[in-house]
C-alpha positions, 0 to 999 in steps of 0.5 A: 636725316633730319625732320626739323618740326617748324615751331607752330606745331604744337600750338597748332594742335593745341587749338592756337591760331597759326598763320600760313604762308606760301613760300615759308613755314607757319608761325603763331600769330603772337597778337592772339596768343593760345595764353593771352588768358593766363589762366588758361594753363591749368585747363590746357591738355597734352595732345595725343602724339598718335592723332594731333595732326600736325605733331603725328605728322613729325613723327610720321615723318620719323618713321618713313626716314626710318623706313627708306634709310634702314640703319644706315642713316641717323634719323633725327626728331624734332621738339621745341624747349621750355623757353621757346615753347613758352614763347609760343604759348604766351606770346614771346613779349608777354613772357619776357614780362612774365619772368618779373611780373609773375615767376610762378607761372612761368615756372608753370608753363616751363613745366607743362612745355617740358611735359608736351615736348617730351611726350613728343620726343618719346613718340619720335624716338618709338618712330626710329630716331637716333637723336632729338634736337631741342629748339630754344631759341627764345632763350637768347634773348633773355640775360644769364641770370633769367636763363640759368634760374628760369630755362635751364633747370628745365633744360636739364629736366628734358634732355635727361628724360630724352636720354632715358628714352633711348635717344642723343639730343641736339640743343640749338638756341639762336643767336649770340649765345656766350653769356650762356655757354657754360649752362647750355654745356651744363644742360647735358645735350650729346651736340650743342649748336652754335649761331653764327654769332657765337664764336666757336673757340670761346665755346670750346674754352667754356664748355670743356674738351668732350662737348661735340660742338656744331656750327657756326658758318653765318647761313647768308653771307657764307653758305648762301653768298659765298663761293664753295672755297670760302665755305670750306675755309670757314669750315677749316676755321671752326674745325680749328677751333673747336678741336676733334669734336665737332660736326660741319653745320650752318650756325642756323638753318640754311636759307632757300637759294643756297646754291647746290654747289655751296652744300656740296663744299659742306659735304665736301669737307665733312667728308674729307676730315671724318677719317681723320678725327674718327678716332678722336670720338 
């Protein structure tokens, strides 16, 4: 049971401008940036997890999960990872500059993005989580050499101070994500997510037999737009190729009007095969 956190929370508690919508979830406004000012860093101050509203309300939303599912339920928390946060505090073109223009303070803003997330996380796993996924979207669209020497020394830093909290971590970075695979298994994450666009058996082949892998059902064209034996299919497939370690999922989040029965075959054949492969784990 999870309490995903959309990826403006921490800006919005940061005093940043996030835009609201209707019908989905809010977003930085990138033209107005927490950090246009990049000297504005050294002035920034970690929010109290206890009464900035929107990441108390993450781990509010910890706590009750907590609550109603007592310990039959693994309960997860959400935070953001160094190159996404980075991404929302700069604005993302602006980072994609910064790396080549001045490395120092990208290096700077990893460090106190590290520092905010974990606070976070710590908050969450005292709240009742199991597990923590770390979101680093942004870390896809930069090239191998950017994210090992940049994003994820700083990966490592905060997923081995999440296990140290007590908690497993779930690391997610969208998109095609194999240029990357041996560092995001290198990161130490309990669960590493897999987009729809990176394919499941290359992962297996880098990232070695023991890494619990998850995913990678394009979200629209199979869960959203399939039938539930398509979907099923799929599942078979990537169970194939990822061998015994591995968790049924969407390569991303499911979009809204899914149809019932779509997640129902999800469900469906997760629960078919965990006795099988139970003594595998």
């Amino acid at each position: 049971m999870s309490v995903i956190a959309d990826s403006a929370r921490e800006v919005s508690d940061l005093g940043g401008t996030v835009e609201w919508f209707e019908d989905q979830p809010p977003a930085i406004v990138e033209e107005q940036a927490l950090l246009l000012d990049k000297s504005k860093l050294a002035r920034l101050i970690l929010p109290d997890c206890s009464t900035a509203p929107r990441i108390a309300d993450s781990v509010e939303g910890v706590r009750l999960l907590r609550e109603c599912a007592g310990q039959d339920r693994i309960i997860e928390g959400w935070v953001e990872g160094p190159c996404a946060m980075g991404a929302n505090l700069r604005g993302l073109n602006r980072l994609m500059l910064d790396f080549f223009d001045d490395p120092v303070f990208v290096r700077d803003l990893f460090a106190f993005s590290v520092e905010m997330e974990f606070e976070m996380a710590r908050a969450q796993i005292a709240a009742g989580a199991d597990v923590v996924g770390v979101g680093d979207a942004a870390a896809s669209l930069i090239g191998p050499n950017l994210y090992f020497d940049f994003v994820l020394p700083y990966e490592c830093e905060l997923v081995n101070r999440i296990h140290n909290a007590g908690a497993w971590v779930r690391l997610h970075i969208c998109g095609k994500t194999c240029k990357i695979y041996s560092g995001m298994a290198h990161a130490g994450a309990d669960i590493v997510d897999l987009d729809f666009l990176a394919p499941v058996d290359e992962a297996r082949a880098k990232m070695g037999p023991d890494q619990v892998l998850l995913g990678n059902l394009d979200p629209v064209r199979l869960m959203r737009d399939a039938t539930p034996e398509d979907i099923e299919a799929g599942f078979a497939r990537c169970h194939r190729e990822a061998g015994p370690r591995y968790i049924v999922g969407a390569g991303c989040e499911v979009p809204v009007g899914t149809p019932d029965e779509n997640l129902f075959a999800a469900a469906r054949y997760a629960q078919m095969h965990r006795n099988a492969d139970a003594a595998s784990y």
